[in-house]
C-alpha positions as CSV (number, residue, x, y, z in Angstrom):
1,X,17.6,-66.9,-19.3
2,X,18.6,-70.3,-19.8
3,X,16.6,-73.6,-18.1
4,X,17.1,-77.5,-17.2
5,X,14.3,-78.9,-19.4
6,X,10.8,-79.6,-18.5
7,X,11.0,-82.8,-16.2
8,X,13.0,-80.7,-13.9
9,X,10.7,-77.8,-14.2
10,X,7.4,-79.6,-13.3
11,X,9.0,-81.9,-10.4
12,X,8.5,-79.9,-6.6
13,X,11.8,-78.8,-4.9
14,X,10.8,-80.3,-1.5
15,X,9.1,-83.6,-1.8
16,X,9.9,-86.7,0.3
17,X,13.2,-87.1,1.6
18,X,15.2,-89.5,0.0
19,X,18.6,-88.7,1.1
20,X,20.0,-88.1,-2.4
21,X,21.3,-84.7,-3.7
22,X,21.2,-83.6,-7.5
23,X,24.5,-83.6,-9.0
24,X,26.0,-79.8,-9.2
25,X,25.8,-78.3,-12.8
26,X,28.7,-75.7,-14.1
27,X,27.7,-71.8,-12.6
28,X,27.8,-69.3,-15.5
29,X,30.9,-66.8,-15.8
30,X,31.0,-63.4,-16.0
31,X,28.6,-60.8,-14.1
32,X,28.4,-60.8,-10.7
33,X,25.3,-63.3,-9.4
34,X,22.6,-62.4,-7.4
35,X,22.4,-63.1,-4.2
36,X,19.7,-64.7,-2.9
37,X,19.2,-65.5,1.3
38,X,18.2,-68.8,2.3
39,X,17.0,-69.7,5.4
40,X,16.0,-72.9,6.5
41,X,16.7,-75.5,9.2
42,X,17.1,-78.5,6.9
43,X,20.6,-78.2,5.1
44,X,18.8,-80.4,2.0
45,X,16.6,-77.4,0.9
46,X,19.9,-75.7,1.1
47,X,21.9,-77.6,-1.1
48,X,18.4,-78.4,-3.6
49,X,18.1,-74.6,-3.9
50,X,21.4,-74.0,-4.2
51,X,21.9,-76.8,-7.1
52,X,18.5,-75.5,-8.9
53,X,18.8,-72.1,-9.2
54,X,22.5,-72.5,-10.7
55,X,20.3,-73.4,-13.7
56,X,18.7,-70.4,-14.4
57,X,20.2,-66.3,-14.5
58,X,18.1,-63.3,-15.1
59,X,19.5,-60.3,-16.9
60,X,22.9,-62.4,-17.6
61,X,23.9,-62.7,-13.9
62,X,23.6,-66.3,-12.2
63,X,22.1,-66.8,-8.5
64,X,24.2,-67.2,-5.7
65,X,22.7,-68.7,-2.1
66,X,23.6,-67.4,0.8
67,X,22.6,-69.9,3.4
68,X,22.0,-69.7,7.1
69,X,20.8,-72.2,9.1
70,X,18.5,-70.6,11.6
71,X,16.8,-67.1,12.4
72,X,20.2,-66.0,14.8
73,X,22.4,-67.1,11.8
74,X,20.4,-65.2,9.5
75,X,20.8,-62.2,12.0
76,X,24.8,-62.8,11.8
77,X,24.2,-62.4,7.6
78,X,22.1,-59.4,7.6
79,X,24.5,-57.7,10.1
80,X,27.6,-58.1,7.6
81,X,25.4,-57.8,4.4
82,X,22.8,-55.7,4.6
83,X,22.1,-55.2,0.5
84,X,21.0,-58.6,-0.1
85,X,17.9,-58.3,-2.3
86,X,16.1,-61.6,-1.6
87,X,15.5,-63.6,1.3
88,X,13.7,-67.1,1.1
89,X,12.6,-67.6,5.0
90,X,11.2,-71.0,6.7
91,X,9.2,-70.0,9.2
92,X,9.4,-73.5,12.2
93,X,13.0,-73.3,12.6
94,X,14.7,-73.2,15.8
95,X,11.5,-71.9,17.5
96,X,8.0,-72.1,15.7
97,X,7.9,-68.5,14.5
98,X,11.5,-68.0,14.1
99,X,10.8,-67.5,10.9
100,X,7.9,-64.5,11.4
101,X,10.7,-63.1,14.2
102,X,13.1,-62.4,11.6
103,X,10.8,-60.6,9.4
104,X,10.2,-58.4,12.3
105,X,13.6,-57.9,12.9
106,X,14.3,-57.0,9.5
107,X,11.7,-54.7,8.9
108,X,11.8,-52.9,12.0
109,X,15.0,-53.4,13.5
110,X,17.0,-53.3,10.5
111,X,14.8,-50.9,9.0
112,X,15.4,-52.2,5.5
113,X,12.2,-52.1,3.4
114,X,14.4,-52.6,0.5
115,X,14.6,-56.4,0.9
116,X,12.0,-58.5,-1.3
117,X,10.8,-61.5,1.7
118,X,9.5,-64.7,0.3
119,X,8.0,-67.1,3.2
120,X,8.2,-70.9,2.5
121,X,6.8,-73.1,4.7
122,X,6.6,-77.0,5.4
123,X,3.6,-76.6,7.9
124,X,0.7,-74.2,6.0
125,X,-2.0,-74.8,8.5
126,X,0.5,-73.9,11.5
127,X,0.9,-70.2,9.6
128,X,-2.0,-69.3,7.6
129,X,-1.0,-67.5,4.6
130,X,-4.1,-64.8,5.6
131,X,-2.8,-64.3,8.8
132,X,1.0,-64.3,8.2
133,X,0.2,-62.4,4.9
134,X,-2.3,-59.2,6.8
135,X,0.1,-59.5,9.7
136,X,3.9,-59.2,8.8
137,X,5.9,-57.2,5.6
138,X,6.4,-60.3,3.2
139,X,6.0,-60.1,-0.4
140,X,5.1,-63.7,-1.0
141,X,3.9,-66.6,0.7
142,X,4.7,-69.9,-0.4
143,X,4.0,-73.9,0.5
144,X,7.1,-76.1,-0.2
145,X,4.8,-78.9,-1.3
146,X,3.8,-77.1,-4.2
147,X,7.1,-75.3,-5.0
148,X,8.5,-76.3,-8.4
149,X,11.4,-75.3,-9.9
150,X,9.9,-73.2,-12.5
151,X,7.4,-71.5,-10.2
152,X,11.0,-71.2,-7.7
153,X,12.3,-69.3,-10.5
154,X,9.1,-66.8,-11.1
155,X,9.1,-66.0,-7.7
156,X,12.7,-65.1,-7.3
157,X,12.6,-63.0,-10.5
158,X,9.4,-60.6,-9.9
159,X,11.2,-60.2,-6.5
160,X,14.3,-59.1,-8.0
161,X,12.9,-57.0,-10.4
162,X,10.7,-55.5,-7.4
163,X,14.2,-55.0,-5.5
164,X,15.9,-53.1,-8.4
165,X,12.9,-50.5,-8.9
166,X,13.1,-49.7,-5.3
167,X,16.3,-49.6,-5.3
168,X,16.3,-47.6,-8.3
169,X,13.5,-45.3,-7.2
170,X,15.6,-44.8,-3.5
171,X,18.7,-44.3,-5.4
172,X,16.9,-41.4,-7.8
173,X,15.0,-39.8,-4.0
174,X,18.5,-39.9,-2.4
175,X,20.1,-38.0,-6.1
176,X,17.1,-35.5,-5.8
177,X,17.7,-35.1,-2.4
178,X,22.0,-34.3,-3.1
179,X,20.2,-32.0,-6.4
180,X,18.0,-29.9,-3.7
181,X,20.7,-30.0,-0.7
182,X,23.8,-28.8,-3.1
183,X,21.5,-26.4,-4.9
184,X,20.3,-24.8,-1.7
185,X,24.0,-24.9,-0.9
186,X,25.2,-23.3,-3.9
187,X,22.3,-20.8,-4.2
188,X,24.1,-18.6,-1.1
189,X,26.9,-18.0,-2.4
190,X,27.1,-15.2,-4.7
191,X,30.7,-14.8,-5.8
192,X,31.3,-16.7,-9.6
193,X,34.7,-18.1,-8.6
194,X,33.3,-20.1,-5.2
195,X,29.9,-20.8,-7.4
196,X,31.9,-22.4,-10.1
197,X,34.3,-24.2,-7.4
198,X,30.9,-25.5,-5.5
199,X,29.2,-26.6,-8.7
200,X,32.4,-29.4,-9.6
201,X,32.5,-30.3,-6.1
202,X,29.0,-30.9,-5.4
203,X,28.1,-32.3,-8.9
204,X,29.8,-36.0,-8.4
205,X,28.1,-36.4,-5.5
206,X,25.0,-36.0,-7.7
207,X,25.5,-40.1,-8.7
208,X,28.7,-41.1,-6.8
209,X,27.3,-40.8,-3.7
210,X,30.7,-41.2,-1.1
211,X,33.4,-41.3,-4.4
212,X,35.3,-38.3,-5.6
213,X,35.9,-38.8,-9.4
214,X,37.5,-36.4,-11.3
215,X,35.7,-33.2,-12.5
216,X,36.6,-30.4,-14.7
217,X,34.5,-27.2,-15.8
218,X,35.5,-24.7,-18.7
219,X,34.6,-21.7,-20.2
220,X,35.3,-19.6,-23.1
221,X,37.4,-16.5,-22.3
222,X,38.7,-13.7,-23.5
223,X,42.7,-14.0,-24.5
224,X,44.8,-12.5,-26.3
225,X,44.7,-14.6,-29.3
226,X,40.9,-14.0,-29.1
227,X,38.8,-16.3,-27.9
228,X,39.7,-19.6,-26.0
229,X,38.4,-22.5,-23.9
230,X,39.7,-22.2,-20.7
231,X,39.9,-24.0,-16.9
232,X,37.9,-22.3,-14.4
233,X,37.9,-24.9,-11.7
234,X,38.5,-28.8,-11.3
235,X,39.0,-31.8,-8.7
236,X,40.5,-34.5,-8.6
237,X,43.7,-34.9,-11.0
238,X,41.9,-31.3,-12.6
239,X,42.8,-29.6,-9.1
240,X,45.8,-27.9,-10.2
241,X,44.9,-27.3,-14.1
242,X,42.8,-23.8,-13.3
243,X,43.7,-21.4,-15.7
244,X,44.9,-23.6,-18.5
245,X,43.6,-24.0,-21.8
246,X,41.5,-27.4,-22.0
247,X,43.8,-28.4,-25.1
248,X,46.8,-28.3,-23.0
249,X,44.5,-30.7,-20.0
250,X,43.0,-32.7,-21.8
251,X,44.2,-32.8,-25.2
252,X,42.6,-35.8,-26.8
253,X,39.1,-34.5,-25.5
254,X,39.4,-30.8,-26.7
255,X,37.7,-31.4,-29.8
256,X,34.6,-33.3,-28.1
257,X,34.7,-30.1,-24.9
258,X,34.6,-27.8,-28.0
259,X,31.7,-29.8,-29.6
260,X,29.8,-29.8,-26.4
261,X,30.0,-26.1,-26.5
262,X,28.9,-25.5,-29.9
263,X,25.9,-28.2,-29.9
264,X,24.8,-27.1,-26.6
265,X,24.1,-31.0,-25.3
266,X,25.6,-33.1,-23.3
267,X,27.3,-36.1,-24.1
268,X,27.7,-39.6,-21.8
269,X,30.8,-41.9,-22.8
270,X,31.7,-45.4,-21.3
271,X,34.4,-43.3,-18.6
272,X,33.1,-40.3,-19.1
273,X,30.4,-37.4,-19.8
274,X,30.0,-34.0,-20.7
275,X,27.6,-31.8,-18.6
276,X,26.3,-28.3,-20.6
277,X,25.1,-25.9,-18.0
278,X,23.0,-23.6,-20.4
279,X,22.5,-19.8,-19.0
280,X,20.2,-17.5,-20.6
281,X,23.1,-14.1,-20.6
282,X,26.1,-15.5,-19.6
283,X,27.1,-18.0,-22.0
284,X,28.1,-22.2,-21.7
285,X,29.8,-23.8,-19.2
286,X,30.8,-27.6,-19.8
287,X,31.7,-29.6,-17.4
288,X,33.7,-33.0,-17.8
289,X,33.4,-36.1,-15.3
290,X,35.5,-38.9,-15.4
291,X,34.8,-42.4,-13.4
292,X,35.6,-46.5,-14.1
293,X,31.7,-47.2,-15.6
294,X,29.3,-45.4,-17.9
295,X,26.5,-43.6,-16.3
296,X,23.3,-45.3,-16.9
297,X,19.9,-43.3,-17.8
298,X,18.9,-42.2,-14.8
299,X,21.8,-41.3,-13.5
300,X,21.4,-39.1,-16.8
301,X,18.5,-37.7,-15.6
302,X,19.8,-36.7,-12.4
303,X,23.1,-34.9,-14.0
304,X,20.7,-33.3,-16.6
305,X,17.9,-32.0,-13.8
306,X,21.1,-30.7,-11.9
307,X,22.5,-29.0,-14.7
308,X,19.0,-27.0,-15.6
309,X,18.9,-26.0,-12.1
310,X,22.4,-24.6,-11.8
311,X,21.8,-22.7,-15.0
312,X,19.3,-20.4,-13.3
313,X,21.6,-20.2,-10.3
314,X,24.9,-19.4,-12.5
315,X,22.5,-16.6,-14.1
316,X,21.5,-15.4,-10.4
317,X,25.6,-15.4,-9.2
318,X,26.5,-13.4,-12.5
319,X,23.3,-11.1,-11.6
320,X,24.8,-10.6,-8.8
321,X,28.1,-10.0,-9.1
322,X,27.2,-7.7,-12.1
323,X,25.1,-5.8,-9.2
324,X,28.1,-5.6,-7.2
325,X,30.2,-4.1,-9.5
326,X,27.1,-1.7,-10.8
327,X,26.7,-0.8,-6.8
328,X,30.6,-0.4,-6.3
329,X,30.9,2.1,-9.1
330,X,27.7,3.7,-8.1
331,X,29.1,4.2,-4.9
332,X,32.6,5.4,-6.0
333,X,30.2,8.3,-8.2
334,X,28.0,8.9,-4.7
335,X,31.8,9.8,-3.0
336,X,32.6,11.4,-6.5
337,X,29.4,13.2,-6.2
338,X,29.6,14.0,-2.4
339,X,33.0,15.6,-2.6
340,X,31.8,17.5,-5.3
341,X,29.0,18.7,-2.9
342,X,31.0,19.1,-0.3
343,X,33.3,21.6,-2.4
344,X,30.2,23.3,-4.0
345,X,28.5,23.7,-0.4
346,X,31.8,25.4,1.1
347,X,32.0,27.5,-2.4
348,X,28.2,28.4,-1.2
349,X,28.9,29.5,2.1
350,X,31.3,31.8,0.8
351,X,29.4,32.9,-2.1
352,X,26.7,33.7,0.9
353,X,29.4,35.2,3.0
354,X,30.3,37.3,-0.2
355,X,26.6,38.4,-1.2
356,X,25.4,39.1,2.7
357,X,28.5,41.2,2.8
358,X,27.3,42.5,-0.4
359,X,24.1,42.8,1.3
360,X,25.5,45.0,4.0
361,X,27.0,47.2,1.6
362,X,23.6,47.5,-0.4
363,X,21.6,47.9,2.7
364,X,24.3,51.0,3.7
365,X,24.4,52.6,0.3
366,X,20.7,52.4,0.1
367,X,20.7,54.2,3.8
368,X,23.3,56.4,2.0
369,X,21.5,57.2,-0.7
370,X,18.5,57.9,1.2
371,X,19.9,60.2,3.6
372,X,21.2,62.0,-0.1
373,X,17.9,62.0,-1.1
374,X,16.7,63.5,1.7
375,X,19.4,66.0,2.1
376,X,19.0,67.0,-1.9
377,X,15.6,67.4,-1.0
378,X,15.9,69.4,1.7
379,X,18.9,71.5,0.5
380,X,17.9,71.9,-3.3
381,X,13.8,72.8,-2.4
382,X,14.6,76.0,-1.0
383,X,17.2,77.0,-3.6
384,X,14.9,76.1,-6.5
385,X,11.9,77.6,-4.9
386,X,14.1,80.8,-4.5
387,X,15.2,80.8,-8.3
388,X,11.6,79.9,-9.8
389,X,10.1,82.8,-7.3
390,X,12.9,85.2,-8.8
391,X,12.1,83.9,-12.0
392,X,8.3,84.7,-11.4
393,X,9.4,88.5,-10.8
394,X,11.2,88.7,-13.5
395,X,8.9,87.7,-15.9
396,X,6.1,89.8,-14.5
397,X,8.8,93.1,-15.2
398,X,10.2,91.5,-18.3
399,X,6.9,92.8,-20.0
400,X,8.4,96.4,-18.8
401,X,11.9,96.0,-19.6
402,X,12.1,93.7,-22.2
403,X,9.3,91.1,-23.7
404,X,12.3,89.0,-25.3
405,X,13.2,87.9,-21.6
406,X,9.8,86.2,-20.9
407,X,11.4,83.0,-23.0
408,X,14.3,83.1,-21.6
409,X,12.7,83.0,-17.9
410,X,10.4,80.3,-19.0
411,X,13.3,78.3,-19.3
412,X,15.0,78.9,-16.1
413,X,11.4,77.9,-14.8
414,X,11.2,74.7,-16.6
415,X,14.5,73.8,-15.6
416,X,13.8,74.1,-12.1
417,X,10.2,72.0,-12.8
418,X,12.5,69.2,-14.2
419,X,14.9,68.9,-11.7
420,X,11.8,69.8,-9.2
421,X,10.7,66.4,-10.9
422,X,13.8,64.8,-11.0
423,X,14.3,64.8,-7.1
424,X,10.8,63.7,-6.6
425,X,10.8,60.6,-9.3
426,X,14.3,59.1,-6.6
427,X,12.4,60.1,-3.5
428,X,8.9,58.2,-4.7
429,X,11.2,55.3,-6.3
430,X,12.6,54.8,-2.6
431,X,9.3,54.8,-1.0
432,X,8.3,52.5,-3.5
433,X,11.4,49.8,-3.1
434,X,10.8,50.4,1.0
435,X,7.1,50.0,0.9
436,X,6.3,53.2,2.2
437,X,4.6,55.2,-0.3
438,X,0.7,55.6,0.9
439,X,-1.7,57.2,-1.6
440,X,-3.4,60.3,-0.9
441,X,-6.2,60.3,-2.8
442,X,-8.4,62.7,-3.7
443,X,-10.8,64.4,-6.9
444,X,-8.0,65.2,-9.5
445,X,-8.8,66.9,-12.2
446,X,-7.1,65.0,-15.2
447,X,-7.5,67.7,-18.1
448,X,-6.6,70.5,-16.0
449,X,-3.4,68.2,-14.5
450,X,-2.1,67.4,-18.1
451,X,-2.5,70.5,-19.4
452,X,-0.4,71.6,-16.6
453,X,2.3,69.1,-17.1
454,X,2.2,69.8,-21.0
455,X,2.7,73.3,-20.2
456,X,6.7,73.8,-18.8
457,X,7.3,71.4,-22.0
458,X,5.6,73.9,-24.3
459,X,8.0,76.4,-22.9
460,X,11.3,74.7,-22.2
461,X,10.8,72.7,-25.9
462,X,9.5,75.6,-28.0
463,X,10.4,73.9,-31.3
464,X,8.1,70.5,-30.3
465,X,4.4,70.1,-31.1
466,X,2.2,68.9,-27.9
467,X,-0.9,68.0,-29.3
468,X,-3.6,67.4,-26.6
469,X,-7.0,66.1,-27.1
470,X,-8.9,65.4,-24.2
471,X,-12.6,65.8,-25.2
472,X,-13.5,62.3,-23.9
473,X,-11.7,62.3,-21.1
474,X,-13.7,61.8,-17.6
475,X,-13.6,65.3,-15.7
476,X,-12.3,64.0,-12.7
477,X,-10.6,60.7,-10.9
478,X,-9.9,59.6,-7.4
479,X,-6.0,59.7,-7.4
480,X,-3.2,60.8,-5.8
481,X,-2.9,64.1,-8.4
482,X,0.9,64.5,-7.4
483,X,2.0,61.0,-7.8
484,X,-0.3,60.9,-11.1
485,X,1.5,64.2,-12.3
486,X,5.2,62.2,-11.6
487,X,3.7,59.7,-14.2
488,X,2.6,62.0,-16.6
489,X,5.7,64.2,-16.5
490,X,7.8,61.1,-16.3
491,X,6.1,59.9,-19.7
492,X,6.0,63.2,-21.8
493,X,9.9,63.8,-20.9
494,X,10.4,60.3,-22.4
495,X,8.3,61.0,-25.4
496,X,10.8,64.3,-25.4
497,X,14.0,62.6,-25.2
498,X,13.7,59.2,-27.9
499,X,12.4,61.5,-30.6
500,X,13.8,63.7,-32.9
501,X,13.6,67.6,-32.7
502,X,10.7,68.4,-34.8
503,X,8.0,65.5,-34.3
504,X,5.0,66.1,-32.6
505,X,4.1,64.6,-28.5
506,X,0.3,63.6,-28.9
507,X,-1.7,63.3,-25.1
508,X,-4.8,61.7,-25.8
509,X,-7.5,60.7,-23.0
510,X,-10.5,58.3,-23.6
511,X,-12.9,56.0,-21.4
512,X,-12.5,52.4,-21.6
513,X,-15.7,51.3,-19.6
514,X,-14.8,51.9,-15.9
515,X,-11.5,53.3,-16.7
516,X,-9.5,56.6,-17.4
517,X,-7.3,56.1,-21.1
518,X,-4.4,58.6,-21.3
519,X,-2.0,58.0,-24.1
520,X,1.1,59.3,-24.6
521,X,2.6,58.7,-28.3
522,X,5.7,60.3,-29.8
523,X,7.2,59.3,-33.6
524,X,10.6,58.2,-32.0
525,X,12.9,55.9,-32.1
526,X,10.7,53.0,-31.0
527,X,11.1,49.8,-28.8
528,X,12.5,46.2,-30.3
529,X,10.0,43.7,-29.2
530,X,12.6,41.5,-27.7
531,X,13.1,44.5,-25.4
532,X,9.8,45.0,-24.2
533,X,8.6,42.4,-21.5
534,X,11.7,44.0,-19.9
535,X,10.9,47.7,-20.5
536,X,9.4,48.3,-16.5
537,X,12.0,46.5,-14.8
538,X,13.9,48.1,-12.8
539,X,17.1,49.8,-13.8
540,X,16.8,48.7,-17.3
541,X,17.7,50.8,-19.9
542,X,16.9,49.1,-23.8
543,X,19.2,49.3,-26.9
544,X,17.8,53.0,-28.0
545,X,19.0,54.6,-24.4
546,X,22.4,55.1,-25.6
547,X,23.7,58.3,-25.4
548,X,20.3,59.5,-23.8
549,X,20.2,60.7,-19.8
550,X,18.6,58.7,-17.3
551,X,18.2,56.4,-14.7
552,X,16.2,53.3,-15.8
553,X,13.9,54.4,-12.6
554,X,11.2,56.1,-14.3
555,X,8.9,53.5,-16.2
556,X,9.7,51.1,-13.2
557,X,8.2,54.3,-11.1
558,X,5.7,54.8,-13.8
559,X,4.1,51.0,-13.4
560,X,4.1,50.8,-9.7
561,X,2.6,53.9,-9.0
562,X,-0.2,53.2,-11.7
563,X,-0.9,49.4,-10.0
564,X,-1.4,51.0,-6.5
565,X,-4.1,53.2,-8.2
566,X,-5.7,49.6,-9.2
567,X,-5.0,50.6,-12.6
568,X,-2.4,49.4,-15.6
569,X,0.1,50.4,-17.8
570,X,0.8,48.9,-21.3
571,X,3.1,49.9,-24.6
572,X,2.5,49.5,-28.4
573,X,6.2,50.5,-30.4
574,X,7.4,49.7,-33.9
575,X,11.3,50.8,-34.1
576,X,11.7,53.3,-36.3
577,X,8.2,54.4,-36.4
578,X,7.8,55.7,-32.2
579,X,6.2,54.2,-29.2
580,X,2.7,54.7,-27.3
581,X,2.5,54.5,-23.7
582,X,-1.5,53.9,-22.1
583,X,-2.5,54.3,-18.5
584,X,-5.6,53.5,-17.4
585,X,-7.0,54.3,-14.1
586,X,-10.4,53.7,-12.4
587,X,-12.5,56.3,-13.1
């Protein structure tokens, strides 16, 4: 700030009239000065003003007055330039509150709050300052009889240093305001290539409000030199360089781009700056602005705020479009997947077609076989009743003719008995599988039924040892004896067939609490164990079958006849050394 000496200072602006007018000093060069709006009737305060204040500049700029000779003059001003930042107002001009009129319509019919109003008045006691002060929107009030130069000065300074904080504080609400409205903009879209294209558009309007300076944003991409700094959208004279590496665009600037990307921070130069929008997963983007003047610190601020925001929202779009692509390829394996269905459901329906017709097929060889069942039964009864009643004769006249043909007729009996047997073990396995096998129980004598059992097998197996020792075993059971005797016989012919020639059958019959023990244990080939939780199923047939007769009906036959009775059947074998089969039944 630079002064006229003291003498000038001290002496009041607006004393008596004495026609003269201070001699014009040289205005200062260089910044633009600050305007300052006079108005006032009397052209001398004009030109006293004008001549003083040329005197004096704050932060390097000189004043400038803007006169206007009345309130409707003034008006004329405002109309044409509505930024001036100071306005020094007489109140008794053309009418006696011109003055207060103008405030009025600046306030509220100009709307412009912005303006700093400093009232100066010839006639105090005609407005009050209290009054004017509680009354109208003026920042000062001031008398022009005690107005001195210096205290001209104060005034205008504190006003203009009022001015630029509003103006600064409205110019930083109107960037937030641009930060929130292109961020809730940019926050819709949701594909990278229009995010990216939105961000350099929106961004110079951040702090050049109305302006379009150039704008650039890069990336590191993949290429196939490796890795590479690369265009991925621009304005401006950066419109057409999408796609380019930033050496070939802006060659004297790659190294500082490549700086920015490294370091993370942005950088502000006197025609330029260098944004860093920092993501959390998707890497750096840099973006490079270009306009006439540096940006000062708040419009650093701004940029900076921006930038932190956009991150979040750059992370979001790449979420997103990450999403998309998951969902696509999810979707293309959900059409993958329900073709795939689609073949394995008509490969079903077939398969279904194929097993109800197998079904059918069951369902008539199973009426088949029943009918056979019942025709053997029917047609081989009689004939084996026939042969085991000739056999009967013969034996009782063998002891006449010959005692060596009693063996030989104990044999054609226990034939018949086994395939007697035989006929019944299909028959009771096909009530069994139809659910029509009902119980008939009744007092069975178990010793006298196993010795009966044992006793074709004595015969037809003369060279085998039954040993049978059934002291402890309860006289007598409820039980259906024929179905029980189909168990027994079934068990003692397996003890038969998976042992060798010369080993001993042992029937032994115990009490276990409320229940009837009969084992039956031969020194055969025995059971694997593997083989064992599979032993009653039907139609199975273990590893030690081979080569031996049968079915794989009879244990199957064996366990559900037993469970009807409410009892159970269980097995104990060690290969090599034989097996021992227990039923128990409820005594």
């Amino acid at each position: 700030m630079a002064g006229s000496g003291s003498e000038l200072d001290d002496e009041l602006l607006f004393g008596p009239d004495d026609g003269s007018v201070p001699a014009e000093p040289s205005r200062p060069t260089g910044a633009p000065p600050w305007p300052v709006l006079v108005v006032d009737d009397d052209p001398q305060v004009h030109a006293m003003t004008a001549v003083l204040l040329r005197d004096f500049d704050f932060d390097g700029r000189p004043f400038e007055v803007i006169s206007a000779l009345s309130a409707e003059e003034a008006k004329a001003v405002l109309a044409v330039r509505a930024d001036l930042p100071v306005a020094l107002l007489d109140v008794v001009m053309e009418t006696e509150d011109a003055g207060l009129r103008l405030v009025r319509h600046i306030r509220e019919d100009l709307g412009n709050q912005r303006m700093r109003i400093i009232l100066r008045t010839g006639q105090p006691g005609q407005a009050p300052e209290r009054d004017i002060i509680v009354g109208y929107d003026i920042n000062d009030y001031k008398a022009k009889s005690e107005l001195t130069a210096q205290r001209l000065f104060t005034t205008l300074v504190s006003a203009l240093r009022s001015w630029r904080d509003i103006v600064t504080i409205e110019r930083n609400r109107l960037g937030l305001e641009r930060i929130l409205s292109a961020s809730s903009s940019l926050l819709e879209l949701r594909s990278m290539r229009l995010f990216i294209k939105g961000l350099v558009e929106r961004i110079a309007g951040i702090v050049d409000h109305g302006n379009q300076p150039a704008v650039l944003a890069c990336r590191r991409v993949e290429g196939r030199d490796g890795r590479l700094t690369e265009v991925v959208a621009g304005t401006g004279r950066f419109s057409g360089a999408v796609g380019l590496p930033v050496a070939e665009v802006l060659p004297d600037a790659a190294a500082d781009i490549e700086t920015a990307l490294c370091s993370q921070q942005a950088v502000y130069g006197t025609s330029h700056c260098l944004l860093v929008v920092r993501t959390r997963e998707h890497g750096v983007t840099v973006l490079w602005l270009e306009r006439a003047e540096p940006y000062t610190g708040d419009e650093h601020r701004l940029l900076d705020l921006f930038c932190s925001r956009m991150a979040t929202a750059f992370d979001n779009v790449c979420l997103y479009e990450e999403l998309v692509t998951l969902n696509r390829s999810l979707e293309q394996r959900v059409a993958e997947r329900t073709s795939e269905l689609a073949v394995n459901q008509q490969a079903l329906i077939l398969a279904k077609e194929r097993v109800e017709r197998a079904l059918e097929r069951e369902l008539l060889a199973r009426d088949n076989q029943r009918q056979f069942l019942g025709m053997v039964s029917h047609e081989f009864r009689t004939p084996l009743a026939i042969i085991d009643s000739a056999a009967q004769l013969l034996a009782m006249r063998a002891g006449q003719v010959g005692p060596e043909m009693l063996e030989r007729l104990a044999v054609i009996r226990g034939s018949v008995q086994r395939l007697t047997g035989l006929i019944d073990s299909h028959l009771t396995d096909d009530r069994l599988q139809s659910d029509a096998l009902v119980l008939e129980r009744s007092e069975v004598d178990l010793p006298a039924l196993i010795d009966g059992i044992v006793q074709p097998f004595r015969v037809a197996y003369p060279d085998r040892q039954f040993q049978v020792d059934l002291g402890r075993l309860p006289a007598t059971v409820e039980a259906d004896e024929h179905l029980v005797s189909l168990v027994l016989s079934n068990l003692v012919n397996n003890a038969i067939k998976f042992s060798g020639r010369h080993s001993p059958i042992l029937l032994r019959g115990d009490v276990d609490g409320a229940m009837a023990v009969i084992d039956v244990t031969d020194q055969g080939r025995g059971i694997p164990q593997q083989e064992i939780p599979r032993l009653f199923d039907r139609f199975f047939r273990g590893s030690g079958a081979t080569g031996v007769p049968g079915t794989g009906i009879g244990l199957h036959t064996v366990q559900q006849i037993i469970m009807l009775h409410g009892g159970a059947v269980t097995v104990d074998s060690v290969v090599g050394k034989g097996s021992t089969f227990r039923i128990m039944l409820p005594a």
